[in-house]
C-alpha positions as CSV (number, residue, x, y, z in Angstrom):
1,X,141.2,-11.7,1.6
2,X,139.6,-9.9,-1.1
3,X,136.1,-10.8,-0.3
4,X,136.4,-10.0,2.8
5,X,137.7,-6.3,1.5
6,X,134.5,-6.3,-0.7
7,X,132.4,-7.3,2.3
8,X,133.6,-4.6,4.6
9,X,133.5,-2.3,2.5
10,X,129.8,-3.1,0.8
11,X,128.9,-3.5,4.1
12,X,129.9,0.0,5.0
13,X,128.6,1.6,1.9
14,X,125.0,0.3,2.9
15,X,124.9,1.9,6.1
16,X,126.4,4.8,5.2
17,X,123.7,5.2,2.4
18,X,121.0,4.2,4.2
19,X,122.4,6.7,7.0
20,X,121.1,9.7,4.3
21,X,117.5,8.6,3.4
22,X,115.7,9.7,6.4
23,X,112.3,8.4,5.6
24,X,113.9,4.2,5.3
25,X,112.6,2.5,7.7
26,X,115.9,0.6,8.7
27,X,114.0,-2.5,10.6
28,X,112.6,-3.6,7.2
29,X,115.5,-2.5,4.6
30,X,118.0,-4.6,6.8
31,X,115.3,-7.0,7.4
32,X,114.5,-8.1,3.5
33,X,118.5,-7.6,2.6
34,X,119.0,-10.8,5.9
35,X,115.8,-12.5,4.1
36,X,117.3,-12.0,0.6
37,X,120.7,-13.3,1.7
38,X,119.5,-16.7,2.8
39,X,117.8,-17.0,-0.5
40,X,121.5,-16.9,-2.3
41,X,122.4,-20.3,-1.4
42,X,119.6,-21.7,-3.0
43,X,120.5,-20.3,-6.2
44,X,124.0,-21.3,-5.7
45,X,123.3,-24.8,-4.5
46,X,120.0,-26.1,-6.3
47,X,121.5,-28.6,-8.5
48,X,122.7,-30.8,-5.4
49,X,119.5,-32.1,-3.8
50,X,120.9,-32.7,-0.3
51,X,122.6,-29.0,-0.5
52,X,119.7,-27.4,-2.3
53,X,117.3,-29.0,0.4
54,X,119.7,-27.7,3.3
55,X,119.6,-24.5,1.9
56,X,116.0,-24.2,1.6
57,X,115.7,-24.8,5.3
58,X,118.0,-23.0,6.4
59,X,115.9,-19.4,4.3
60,X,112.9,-20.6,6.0
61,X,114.8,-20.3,9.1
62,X,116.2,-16.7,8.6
63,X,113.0,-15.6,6.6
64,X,110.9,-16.7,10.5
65,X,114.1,-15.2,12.3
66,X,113.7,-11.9,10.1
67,X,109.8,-11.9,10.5
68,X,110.4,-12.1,14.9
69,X,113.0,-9.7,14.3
70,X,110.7,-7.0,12.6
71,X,108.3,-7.5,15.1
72,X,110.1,-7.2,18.4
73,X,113.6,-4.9,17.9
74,X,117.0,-4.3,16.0
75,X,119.0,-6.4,18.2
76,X,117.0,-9.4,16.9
77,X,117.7,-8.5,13.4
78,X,121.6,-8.1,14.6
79,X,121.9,-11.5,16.1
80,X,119.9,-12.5,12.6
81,X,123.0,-11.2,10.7
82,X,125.7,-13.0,13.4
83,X,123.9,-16.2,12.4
84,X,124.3,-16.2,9.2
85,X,127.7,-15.2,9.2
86,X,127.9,-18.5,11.4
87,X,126.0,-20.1,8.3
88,X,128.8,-19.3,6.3
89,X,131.4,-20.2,8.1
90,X,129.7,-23.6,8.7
91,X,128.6,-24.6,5.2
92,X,131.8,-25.6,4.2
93,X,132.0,-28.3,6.7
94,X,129.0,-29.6,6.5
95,X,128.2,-29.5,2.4
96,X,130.3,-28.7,-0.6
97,X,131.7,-25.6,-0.7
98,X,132.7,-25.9,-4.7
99,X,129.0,-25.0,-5.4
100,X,129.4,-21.3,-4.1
101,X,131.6,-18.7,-5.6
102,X,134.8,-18.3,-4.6
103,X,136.0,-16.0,-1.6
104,X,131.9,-16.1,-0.8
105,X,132.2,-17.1,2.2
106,X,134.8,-14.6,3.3
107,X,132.8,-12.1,1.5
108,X,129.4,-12.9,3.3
109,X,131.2,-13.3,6.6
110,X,132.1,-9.9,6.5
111,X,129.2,-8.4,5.3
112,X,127.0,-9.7,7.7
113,X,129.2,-9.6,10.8
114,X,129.8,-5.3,9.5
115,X,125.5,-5.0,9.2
116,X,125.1,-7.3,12.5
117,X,127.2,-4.8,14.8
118,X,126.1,-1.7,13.4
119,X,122.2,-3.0,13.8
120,X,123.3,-3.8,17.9
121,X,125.1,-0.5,18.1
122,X,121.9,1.7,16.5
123,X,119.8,-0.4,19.0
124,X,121.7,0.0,21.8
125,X,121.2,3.8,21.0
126,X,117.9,3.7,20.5
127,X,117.4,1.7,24.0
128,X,119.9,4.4,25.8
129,X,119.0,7.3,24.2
130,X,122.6,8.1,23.4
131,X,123.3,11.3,20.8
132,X,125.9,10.6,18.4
């Protein structure tokens, strides 16, 4: 429960930080911090082979999905963030979770799913023109 608190509320921090700096562009800030995420698991998992492997693939997957996603629109980048909160909820089944930290995955669930839906949500006003 606590890391997903500390998710959330990271999560929030972020885009409420990057809400002041008018000059960020927001496609490539949230863009590196989805590419930088996927390269976490390899520092946590490099001393298993089949994990560390698993993990490498899966950051050339998200830095290619981050790359489209710069290239064509936020939502891209959003559904880039639901994946890899899918990621985390599906490592554990699939490879040992002892090698992360604890409460990571609630932690990263959170943080991505809280960045996913705000990136869909300033797309979707972007696309519709609405005015906060």
């Amino acid at each position: 429960m606590t890391g997903a608190l500390i998710g959330i509320s990271l999560g929030l921090l972020i885009i409420l930080s990057t809400a002041f700096i008018k000059s960020l562009d927001k496609s490539v800030f949230y863009g590196l911090i989805l590419s930088g995420i996927a390269f976490l698991y390899v520092g946590f998992t490099w001393t298993d082979l089949t994990a560390g492997i698993t993990s490498g693939l899966q950051v050339i997957f998200f830095v290619l999905f981050t790359y489209y996603g710069l290239k064509t629109n936020l939502y891209v980048l959003g559904i880039g963030y639901f994946l890899h909160g899918l990621w985390d909820m599906a490592y554990p089944y699939f490879l040992s979770s002892s090698l992360l930290p604890p409460q990571y995955d609630a932690f990263c669930i959170s943080i991505d799913f809280v960045m996913g839906f705000y990136l869909m949500t300033v797309q979707y006003r972007l696309r519709n023109k609405v005015r906060p």
